[in-house]
C-alpha positions as CSV (number, residue, x, y, z in Angstrom):
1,X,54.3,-56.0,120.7
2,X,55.0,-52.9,119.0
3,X,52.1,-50.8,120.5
4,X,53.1,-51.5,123.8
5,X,56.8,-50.9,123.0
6,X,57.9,-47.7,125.1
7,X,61.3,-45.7,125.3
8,X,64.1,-45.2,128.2
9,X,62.5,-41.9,128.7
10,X,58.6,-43.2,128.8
11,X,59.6,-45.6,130.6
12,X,61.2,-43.5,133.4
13,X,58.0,-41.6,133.2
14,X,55.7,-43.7,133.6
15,X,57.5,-45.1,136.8
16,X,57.6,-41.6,137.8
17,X,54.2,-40.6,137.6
18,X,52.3,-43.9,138.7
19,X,54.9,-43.6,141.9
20,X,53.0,-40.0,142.9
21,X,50.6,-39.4,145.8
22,X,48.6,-36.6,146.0
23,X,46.8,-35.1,148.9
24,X,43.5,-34.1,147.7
25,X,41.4,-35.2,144.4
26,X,41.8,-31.5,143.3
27,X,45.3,-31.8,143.5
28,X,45.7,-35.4,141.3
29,X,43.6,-33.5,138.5
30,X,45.8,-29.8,138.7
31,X,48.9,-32.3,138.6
32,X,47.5,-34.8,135.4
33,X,46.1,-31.0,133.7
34,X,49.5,-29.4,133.8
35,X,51.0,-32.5,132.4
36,X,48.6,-32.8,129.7
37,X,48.4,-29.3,128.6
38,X,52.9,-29.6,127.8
39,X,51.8,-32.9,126.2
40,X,49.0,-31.2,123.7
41,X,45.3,-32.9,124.7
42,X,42.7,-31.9,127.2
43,X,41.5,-34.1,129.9
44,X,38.3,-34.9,130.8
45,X,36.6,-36.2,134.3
46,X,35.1,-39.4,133.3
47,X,34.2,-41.9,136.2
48,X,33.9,-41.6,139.7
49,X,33.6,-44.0,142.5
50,X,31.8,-43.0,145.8
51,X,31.9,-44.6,148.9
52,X,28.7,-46.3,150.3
53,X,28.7,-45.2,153.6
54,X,29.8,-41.6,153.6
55,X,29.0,-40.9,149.7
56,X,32.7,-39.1,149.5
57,X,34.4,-40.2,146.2
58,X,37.4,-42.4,146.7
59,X,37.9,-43.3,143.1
60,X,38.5,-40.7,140.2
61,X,39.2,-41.7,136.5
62,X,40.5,-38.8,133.8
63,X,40.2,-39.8,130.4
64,X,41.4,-37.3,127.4
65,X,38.8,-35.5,126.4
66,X,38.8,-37.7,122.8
67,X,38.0,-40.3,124.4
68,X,34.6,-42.9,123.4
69,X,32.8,-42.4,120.6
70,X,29.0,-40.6,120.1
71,X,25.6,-42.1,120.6
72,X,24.2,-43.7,118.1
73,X,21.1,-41.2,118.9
74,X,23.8,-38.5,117.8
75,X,24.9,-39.7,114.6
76,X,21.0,-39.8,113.5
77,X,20.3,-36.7,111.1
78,X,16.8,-37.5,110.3
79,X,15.2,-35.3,112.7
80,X,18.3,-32.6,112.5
81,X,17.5,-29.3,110.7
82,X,20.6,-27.8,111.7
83,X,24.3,-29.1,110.7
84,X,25.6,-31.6,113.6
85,X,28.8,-30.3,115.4
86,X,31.9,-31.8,114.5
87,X,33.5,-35.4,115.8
88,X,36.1,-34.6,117.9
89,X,35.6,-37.9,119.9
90,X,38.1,-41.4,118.3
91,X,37.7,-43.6,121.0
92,X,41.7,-42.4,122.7
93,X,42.5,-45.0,125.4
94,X,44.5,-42.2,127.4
95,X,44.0,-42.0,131.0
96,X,44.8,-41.1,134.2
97,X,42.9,-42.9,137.7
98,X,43.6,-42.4,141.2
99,X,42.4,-43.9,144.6
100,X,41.9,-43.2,147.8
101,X,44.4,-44.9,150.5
102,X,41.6,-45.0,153.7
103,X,44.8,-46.0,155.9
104,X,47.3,-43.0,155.1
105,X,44.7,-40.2,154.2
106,X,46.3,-39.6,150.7
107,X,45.4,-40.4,146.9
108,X,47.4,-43.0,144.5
109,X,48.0,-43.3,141.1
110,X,46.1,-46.6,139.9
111,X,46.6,-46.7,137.0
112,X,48.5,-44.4,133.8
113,X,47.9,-44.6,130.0
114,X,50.0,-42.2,128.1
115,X,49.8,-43.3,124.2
116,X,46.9,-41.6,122.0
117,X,45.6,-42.7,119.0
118,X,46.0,-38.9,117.5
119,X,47.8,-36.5,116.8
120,X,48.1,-34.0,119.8
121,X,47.6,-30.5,119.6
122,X,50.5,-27.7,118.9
123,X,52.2,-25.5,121.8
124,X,50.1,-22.7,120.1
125,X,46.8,-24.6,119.5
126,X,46.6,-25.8,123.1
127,X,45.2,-22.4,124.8
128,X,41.9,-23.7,122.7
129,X,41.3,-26.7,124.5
130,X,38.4,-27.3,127.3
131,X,40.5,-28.3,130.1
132,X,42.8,-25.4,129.7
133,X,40.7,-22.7,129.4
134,X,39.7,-21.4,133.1
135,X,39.2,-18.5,134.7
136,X,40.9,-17.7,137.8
137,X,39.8,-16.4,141.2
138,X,42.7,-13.6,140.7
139,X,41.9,-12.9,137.0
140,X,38.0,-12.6,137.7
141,X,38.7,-10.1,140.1
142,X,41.0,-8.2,137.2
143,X,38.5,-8.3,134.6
144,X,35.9,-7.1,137.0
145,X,37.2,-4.0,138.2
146,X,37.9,-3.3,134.2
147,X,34.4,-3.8,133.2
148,X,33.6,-1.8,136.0
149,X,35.2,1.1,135.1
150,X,33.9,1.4,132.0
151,X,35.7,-1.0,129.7
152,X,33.8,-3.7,126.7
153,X,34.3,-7.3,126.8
154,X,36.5,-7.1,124.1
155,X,38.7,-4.6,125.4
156,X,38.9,-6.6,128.8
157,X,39.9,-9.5,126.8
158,X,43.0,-7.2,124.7
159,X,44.0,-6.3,128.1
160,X,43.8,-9.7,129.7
161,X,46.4,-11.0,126.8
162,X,48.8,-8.0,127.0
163,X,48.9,-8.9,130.8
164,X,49.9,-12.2,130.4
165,X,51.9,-12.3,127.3
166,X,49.2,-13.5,124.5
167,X,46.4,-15.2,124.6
168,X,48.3,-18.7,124.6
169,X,49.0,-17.7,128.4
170,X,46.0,-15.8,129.2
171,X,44.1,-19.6,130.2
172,X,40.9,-18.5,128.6
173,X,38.9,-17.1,125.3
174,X,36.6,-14.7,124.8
175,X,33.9,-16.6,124.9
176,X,34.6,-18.1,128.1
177,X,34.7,-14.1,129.0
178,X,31.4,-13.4,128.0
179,X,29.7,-16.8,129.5
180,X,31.4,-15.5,132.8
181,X,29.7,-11.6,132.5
182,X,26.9,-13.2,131.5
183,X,26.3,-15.7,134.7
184,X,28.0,-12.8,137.1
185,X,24.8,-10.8,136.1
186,X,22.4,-13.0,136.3
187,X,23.6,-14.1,140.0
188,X,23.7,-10.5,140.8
189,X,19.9,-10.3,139.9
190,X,18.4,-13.3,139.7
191,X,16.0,-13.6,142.5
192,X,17.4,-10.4,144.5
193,X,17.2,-7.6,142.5
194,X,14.1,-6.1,144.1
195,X,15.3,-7.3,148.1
196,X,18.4,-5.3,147.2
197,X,16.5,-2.3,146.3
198,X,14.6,-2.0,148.7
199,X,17.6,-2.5,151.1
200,X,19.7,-0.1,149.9
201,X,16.7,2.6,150.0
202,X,16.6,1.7,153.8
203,X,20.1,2.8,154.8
204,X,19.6,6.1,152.4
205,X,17.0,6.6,154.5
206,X,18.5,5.8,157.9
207,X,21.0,8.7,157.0
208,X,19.5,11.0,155.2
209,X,16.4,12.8,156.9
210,X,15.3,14.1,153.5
211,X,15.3,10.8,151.7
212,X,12.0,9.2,151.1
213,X,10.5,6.1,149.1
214,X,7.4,3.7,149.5
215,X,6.9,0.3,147.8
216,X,4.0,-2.0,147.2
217,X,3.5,-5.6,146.9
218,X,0.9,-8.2,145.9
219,X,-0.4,-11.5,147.9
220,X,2.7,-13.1,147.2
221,X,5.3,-10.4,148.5
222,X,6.5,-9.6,144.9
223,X,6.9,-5.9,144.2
224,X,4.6,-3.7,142.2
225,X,5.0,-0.3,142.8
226,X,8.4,1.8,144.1
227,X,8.4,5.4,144.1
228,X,11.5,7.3,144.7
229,X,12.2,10.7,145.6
230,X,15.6,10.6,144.4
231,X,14.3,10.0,140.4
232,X,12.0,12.9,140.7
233,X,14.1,15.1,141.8
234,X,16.5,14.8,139.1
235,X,13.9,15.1,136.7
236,X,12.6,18.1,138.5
237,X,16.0,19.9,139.0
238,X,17.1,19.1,135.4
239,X,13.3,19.9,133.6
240,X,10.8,22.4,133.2
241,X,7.5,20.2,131.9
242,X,6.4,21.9,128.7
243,X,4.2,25.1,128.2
244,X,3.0,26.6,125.4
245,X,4.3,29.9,123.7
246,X,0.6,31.3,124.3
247,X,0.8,30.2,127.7
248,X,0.5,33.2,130.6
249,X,3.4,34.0,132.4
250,X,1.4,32.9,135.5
251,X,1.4,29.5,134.0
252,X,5.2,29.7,132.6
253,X,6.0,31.1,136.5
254,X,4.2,28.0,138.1
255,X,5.7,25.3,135.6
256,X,9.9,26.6,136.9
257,X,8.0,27.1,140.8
258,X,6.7,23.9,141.3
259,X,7.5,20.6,141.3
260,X,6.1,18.6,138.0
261,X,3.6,16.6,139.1
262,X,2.1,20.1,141.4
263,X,2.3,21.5,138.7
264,X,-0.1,19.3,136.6
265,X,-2.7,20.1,139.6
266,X,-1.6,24.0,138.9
267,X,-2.3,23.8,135.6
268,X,-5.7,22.5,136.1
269,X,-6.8,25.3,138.3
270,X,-5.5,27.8,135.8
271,X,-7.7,26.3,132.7
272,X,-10.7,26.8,134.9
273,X,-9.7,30.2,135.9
274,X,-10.8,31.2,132.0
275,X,-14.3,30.6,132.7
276,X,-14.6,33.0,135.5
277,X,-14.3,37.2,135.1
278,X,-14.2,39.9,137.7
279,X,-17.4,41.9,138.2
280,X,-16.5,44.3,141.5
281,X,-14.6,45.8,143.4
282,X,-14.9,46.8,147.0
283,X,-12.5,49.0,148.5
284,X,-12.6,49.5,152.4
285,X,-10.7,50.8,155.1
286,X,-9.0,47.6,155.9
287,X,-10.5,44.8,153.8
288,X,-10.6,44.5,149.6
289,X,-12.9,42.6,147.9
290,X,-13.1,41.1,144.7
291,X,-16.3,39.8,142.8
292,X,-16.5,37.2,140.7
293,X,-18.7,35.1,138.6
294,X,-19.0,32.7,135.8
295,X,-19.1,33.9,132.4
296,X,-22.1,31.6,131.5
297,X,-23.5,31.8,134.7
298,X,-23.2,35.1,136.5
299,X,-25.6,34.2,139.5
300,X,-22.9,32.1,140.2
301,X,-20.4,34.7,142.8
302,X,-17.3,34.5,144.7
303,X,-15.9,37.2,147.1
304,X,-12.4,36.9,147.8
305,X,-11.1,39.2,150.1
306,X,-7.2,40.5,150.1
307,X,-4.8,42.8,152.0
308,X,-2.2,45.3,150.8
309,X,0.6,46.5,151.9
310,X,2.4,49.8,150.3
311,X,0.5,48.7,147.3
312,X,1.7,45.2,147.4
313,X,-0.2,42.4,147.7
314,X,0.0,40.3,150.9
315,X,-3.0,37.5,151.6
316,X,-5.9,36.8,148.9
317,X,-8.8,34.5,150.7
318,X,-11.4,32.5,148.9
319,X,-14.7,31.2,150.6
320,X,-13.5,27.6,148.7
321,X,-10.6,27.3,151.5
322,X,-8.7,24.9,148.4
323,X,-5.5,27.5,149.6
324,X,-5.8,26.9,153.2
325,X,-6.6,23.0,152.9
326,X,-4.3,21.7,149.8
327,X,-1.7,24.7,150.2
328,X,-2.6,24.9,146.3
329,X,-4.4,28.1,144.9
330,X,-8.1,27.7,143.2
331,X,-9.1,28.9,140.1
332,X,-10.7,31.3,141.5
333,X,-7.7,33.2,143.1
334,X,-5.9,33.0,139.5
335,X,-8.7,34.9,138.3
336,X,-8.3,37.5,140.1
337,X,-4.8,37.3,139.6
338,X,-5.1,37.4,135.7
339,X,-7.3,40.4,136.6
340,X,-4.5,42.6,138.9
341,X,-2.3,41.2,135.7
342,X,0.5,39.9,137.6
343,X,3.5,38.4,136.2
344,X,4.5,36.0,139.1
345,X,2.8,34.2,141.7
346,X,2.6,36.0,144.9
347,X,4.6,34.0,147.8
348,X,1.8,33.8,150.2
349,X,-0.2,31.5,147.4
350,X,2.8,29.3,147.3
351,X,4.1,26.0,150.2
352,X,7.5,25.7,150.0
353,X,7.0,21.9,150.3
354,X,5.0,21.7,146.8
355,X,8.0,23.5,145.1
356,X,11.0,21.9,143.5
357,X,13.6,24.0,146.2
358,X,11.6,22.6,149.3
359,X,14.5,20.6,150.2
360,X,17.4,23.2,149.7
361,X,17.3,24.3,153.4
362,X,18.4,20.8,154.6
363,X,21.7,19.6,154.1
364,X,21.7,16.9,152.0
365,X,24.2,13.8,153.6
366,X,23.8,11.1,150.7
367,X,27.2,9.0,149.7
368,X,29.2,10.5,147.3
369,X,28.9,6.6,145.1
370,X,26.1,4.2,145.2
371,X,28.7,1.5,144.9
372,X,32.0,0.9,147.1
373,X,34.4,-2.1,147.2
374,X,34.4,-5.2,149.7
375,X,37.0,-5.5,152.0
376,X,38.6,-8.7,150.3
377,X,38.7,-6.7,147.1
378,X,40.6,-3.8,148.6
379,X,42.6,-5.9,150.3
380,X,43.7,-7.3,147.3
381,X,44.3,-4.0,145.3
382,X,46.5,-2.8,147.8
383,X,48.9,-6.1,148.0
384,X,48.7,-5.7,144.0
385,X,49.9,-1.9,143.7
386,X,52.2,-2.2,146.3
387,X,53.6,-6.0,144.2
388,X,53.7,-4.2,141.3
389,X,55.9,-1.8,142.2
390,X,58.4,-4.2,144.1
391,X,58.3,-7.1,141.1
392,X,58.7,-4.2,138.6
393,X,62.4,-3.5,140.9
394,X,62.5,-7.7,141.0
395,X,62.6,-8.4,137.4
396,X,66.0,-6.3,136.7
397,X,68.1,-9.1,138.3
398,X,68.1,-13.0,137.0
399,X,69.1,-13.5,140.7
400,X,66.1,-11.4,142.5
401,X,63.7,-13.0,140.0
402,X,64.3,-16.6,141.2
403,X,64.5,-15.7,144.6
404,X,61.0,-13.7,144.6
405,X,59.4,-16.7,142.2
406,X,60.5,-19.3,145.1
407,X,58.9,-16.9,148.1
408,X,56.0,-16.9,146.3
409,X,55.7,-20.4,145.8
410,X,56.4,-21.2,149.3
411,X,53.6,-18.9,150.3
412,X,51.2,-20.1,147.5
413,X,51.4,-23.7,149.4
414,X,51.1,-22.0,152.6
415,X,47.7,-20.0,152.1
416,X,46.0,-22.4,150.1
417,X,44.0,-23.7,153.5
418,X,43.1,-19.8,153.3
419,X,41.8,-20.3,150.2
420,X,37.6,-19.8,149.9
421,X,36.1,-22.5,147.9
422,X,32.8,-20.5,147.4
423,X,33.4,-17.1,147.0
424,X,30.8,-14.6,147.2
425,X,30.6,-13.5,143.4
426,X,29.7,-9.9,143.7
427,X,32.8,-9.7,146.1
428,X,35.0,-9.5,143.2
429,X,33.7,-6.0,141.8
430,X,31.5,-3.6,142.8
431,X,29.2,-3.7,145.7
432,X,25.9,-1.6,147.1
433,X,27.8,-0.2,150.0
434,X,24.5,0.0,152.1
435,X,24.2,-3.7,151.8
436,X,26.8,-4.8,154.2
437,X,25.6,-2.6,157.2
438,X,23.8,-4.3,160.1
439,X,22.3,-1.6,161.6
440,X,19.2,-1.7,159.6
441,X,15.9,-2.7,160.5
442,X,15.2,-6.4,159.1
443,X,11.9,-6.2,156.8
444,X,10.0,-9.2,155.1
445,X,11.7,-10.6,152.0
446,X,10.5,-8.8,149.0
447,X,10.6,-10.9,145.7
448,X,11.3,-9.5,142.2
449,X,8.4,-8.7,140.0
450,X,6.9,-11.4,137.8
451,X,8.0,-11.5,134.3
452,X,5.9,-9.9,131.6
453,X,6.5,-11.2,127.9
454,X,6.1,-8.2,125.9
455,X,3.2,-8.2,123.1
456,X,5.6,-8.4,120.3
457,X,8.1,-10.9,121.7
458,X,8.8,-13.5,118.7
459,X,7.7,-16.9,119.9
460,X,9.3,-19.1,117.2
461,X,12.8,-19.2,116.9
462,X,13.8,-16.6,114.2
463,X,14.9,-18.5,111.0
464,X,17.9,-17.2,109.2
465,X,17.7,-15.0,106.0
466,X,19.2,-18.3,103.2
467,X,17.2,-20.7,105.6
468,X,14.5,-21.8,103.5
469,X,10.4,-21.6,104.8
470,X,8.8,-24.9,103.8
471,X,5.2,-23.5,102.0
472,X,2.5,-26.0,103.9
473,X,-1.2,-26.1,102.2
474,X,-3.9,-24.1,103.7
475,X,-6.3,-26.9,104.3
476,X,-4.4,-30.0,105.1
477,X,-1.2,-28.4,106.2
478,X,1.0,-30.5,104.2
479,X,3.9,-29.9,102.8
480,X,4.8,-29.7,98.7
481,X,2.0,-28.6,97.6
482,X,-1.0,-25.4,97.7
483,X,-5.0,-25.6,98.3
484,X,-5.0,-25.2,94.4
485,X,-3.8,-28.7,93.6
486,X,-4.8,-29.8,96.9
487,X,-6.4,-34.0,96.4
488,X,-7.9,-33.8,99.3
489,X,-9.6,-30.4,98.8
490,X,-10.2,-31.4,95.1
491,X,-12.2,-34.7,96.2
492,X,-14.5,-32.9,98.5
493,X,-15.2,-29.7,95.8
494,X,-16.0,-32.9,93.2
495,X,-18.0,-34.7,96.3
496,X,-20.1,-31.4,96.6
């Protein structure tokens, strides 16, 4: 008699909660998880009841979350190298079940247990428990934009409580923080990564006339190969590749003129132009000519003709027509060059296209950021700055406070039809801002590369430093003991 003995004021509870309908499922458990978190415990969903014909649940049973006892299978350490977790299940009859009413469309409360059998948790413990820690739509978008602009997890997660008061009223840990990072990233790129690559290249492409990239990709449409401009012109525009200090100043010239991977063609031509020397010179009236052989093999000639003008050279032809077909000079023009002892390379042996200022006579119309915001999100900053400001104004007065905290709970009720059950994820920070247009061309799916497990990569799961390595014998594998003192090993050594 005395465990079911309960107070005036449990009694008028109990009346007062089991007399409660609620419109939706969700809104039975936001109800039962408010009331439990003022109480001290967490609640857990426990059984649910579908119907047979149209599989929707019309029976929902919350339990708290120390409710039932472990598995037998659980309590078993025999095959446990690490320390089991702790109990935190007693077998706590608490519970809360609802039902569906088919005639009037709403949810009833069934059924109501409100004694534990423990003690409940402390008004500054409870931020700790399961059922209370949750991130919200609004503070994922918060937390978001910080990381975005440049802030660590942990420095979100100081903001986060100074927002809300302390981290009893910030819903959530830290952990819960980095679990959500972690699965916003991996939704980002699982699966997508290369798609929005390739898309995002598309639209730089559709406005830029100077952008260019090609891809490739094996049998089953997964990407192997992207080359982009962009990347090598930054490394072009911000490096010189390396020359020696004994290099010519032809070579020095050609490494700052051209862009790196000409200039590895370049550099080619000048190593063979050591092997060849100039042996004449022909002077006429219009027309000079330069002879030229190999040093180990003079039958070998070349006659390359040139023009001046006022003493300055203009064209320089060789029978090899590498200059006329590749735009690229042969190493038989930079001999002759090293010959006149030139510093530079003329202009008429040089394409502008093959240099790294071949795009400096168009105007270059890229976006000023690869990323932009979504409409939803910018939406939302402006209502906050403009709130902020206004609530700031709000708080002065006892009188404004109440009256803004009603308005706002008036239009919480009224928008929550507006409410989006499953929000796009990357909507909440930063997006590609190519990948919302519609005016690109539609191209077949293009899947992410496989995986490739580096060489090194650990296999086994790395054992900690006091953990202890069992020593196994060489030729039976058993533990305890070495081949030295082996029995098995001994008997067949004696057999022998």
């Amino acid at each position: 008699m005395a465990d079911n003995f309960r107070t005036l004021e449990e009694e008028e509870e109990y009346h007062t909660i089991t007399a409660m309908r609620f419109k939706t499922e969700d809104d039975g458990f936001k109800f039962y998880n408010r009331y439990v978190k003022e109480k001290g415990f967490s609640v857990r969903k426990n059984f649910a009841r579908r119907d047979p014909v149209t599989a929707d649940v019309v029976f929902r049973q919350y339990t708290c979350s120390r409710e039932g006892y472990w598995k037998d299978i659980y309590m078993d350490t025999t095959n446990i190298s690490r320390e089991p977790r702790a109990l935190t299940r007693c077998g706590c009859n608490a519970r809360f079940e609802i039902r569906l009413d088919k005639k009037k469309g709403d949810w009833t409360v069934v059924k109501y247990v409100a004694k534990h059998n423990h003690n409940l948790a402390k008004p500054d413990e409870v931020a700790f428990l399961r059922s209370h820690r949750n991130i919200s739509d609004a503070q994922k978008a918060i937390v978001m934009e910080l990381r975005d602009v440049g802030l660590r997890q942990n420095q979100v997660m100081e903001v986060m409580e100074r927002r809300h008061g302390g981290f009893e009223s910030t819903s959530f840990m830290s952990r819960d923080l980095y679990n959500y990072f972690n699965r916003m990233k991996k939704k980002q790129i699982l699966g997508g990564d290369a798609d929005h690559v390739i898309k995002y290249m598309q639209a730089r492409q559709k406005d830029d006339m100077e952008y260019f990239f090609e891809y490739e990709t094996d049998e089953a449409g997964r990407l192997k190969r992207l080359f982009w401009e962009a990347e090598l012109d930054s490394k072009a525009s911000q490096s010189v590749p390396f020359t020696s200090n004994e290099a010519s100043l032809i070579e020095k010239d050609a490494a700052c003129l051209f862009t790196p991977s000409i200039f590895k063609k370049v550099k080619i031509e000048i190593s063979k132009s050591i092997d060849w020397e100039v042996i004449d010179y022909i002077d006429e009236d219009t027309v000079h000519r330069y002879v030229i052989c190999l040093k180990d093999n003079p039958d070998k000639v070349k006659i390359l003709n040139c023009n001046y003008e006022d003493s300055i050279l203009k064209t320089l032809s060789c029978p090899c027509r590498k200059l006329e077909c590749e735009s690229l000079p042969c190493h038989h023009i930079f001999a002759v060059l090293f010959h006149l002892k030139l510093d530079a390379i003329p202009k008429f042996c040089v394409e502008r296209r093959w240099t790294v200022q071949a795009k400096n006579v168009f105007p270059s119309d890229r976006y000023g950021e690869a990323y932009t915001w979504s409409d939803q999100m910018e939406r939302y900053r402006r209502l906050r700055s403009f709130g902020s400001e206004v609530l700031l104004k709000c708080s002065m007065s006892k009188e404004c406070t109440l009256k803004v905290m009603e308005m706002l709970e008036q239009l919480d009720i009224e928008t929550e039809g507006c409410e989006q059950k499953d929000i796009v994820l990357t909507l909440r920070g930063h997006v590609v801002a190519q990948s919302l247009r519609t005016d690109i061309a539609s191209r077949d799916l293009v899947h992410d590369p496989m995986e490739i497990v580096p060489k090194g990569a650990p296999t086994k799961r790395l054992r900690g430093f006091m953990e202890k390595r069992v020593r196994r014998c060489g030729y039976c594998r058993q533990a305890g003991h070495t081949i030295r003192c082996c029995p098995i090993y001994l008997r067949k050594v004696e057999d022998v």
